[in-house]
N, C-alpha and C positions, 0 to 999 in steps of 0.2 A: 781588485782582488775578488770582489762578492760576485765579479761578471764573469770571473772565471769557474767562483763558484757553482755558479749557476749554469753555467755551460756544461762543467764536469756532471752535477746533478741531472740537467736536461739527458744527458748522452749516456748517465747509468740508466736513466728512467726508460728510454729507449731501447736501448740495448738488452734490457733484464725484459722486457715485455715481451721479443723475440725471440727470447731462451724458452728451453722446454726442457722438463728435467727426463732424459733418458729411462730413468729406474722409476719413475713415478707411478704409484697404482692406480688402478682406476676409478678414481672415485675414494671418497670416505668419510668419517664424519665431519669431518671440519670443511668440506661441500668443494673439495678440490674437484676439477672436473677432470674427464677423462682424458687422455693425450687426442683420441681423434675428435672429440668433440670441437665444433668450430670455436673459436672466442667469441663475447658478446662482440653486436656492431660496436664501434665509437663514433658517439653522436658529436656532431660541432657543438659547439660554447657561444665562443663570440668570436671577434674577426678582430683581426689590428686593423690598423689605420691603412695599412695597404688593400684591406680587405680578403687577407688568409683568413682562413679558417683556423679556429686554434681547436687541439685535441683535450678537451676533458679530462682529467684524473684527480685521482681523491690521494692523499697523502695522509695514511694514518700516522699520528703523532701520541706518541705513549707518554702523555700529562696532558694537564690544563693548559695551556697558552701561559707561558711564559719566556724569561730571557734566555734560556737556550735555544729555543728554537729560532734566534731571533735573526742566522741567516735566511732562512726560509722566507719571514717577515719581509726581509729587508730586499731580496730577490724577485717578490711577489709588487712591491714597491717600484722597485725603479723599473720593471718592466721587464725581467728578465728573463721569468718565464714565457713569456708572450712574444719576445724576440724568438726564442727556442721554436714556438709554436704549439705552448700549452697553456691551460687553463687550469689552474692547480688550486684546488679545492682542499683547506684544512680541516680532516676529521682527529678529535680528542676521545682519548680512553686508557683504558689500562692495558699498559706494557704485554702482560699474558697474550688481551683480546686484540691488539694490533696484529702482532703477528700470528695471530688462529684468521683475522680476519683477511690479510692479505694473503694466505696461501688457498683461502678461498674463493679467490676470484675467478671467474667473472662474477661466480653469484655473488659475491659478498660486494660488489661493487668499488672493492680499496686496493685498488692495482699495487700499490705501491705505504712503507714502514719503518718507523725508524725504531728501533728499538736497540738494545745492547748486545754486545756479542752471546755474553748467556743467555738471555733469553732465548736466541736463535740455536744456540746447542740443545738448550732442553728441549724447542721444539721438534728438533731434528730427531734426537733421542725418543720424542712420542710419534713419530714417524709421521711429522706434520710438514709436510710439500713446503719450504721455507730454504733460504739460501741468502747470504750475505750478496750485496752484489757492489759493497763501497764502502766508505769508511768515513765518516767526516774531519776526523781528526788522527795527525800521522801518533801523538802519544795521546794518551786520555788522558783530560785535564783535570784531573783529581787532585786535591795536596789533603795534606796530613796537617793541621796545627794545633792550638792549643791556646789557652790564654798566658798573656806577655808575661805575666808572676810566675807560671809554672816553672819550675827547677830544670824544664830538658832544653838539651842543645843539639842532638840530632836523634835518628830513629832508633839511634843501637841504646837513646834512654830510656 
């Protein structure tokens, strides 16, 4: 499962890198670049064992390192971005600055962010070059409880 994971993530990472937003301005404060300006080079990392080259990128991640993120972990682990042919480099921060920073790239150097669907609305709403491009989870895994004494027995209590 974590290989398919990681395959799905390899192939949005690809995929969204390729994309260009149509309506995009030219330029603005959060240092999106122009549509004709060329993209930074991408420098090699390191090589697998066959001796490919793997491609660089930085994964901004909105927290500290924890168990959420912990397919990324476990992907980076058994090797599965390296099979892909990346080199995935975990940068931490706030949810806000992920996403201001990833629509800054190339300059901001963090191609790629995970953050929450709102976060990406209000982005879009401050007219910051951002776009969903996947989903890690088909429901959000939030629950509702309470402690065991408390009197309810479902949400309509």
């Amino acid at each position: 499962m974590f290989r398919i994971f990681a395959l799905v993530l390899s192939l949005a990472f690809a995929l969204s890198a390729c994309a260009s937003d149509p309506n995009a301005s030219p330029g603005n404060e959060y240092g999106a670049a122009p549509a004709e300006e060329p993209a930074a080079p991408v420098a090699p990392a390191a090589t697998t064992a066959a001796g490919t080259e793997l491609r660089e990128i930085t994964l901004a991640l909105s927290f500290i390192p924890n168990v959420q993120f912990a397919p990324y972990y476990v992907a980076k682990a058994k090797g599965y971005y390296a099979e892909a042919g990346l080199d995935v480099t975990f940068d931490y921060n706030f949810e806000n600055d992920v996403v201001q920073r990833a629509a800054g790239w190339p300059q901001s150097e963090v191609e790629f962010a995970t953050a929450s669907g709102t976060s990406t609305l209000l982005a879009r709403q401050q007219q910051i070059p951002a776009k969903t491009v996947m989903t890690l989870y088909q429901a959000f895994p939030v629950v509702f409880f309470s402690k065991a004494d408390t009197p309810l027995s479902s949400a309509a209590d």
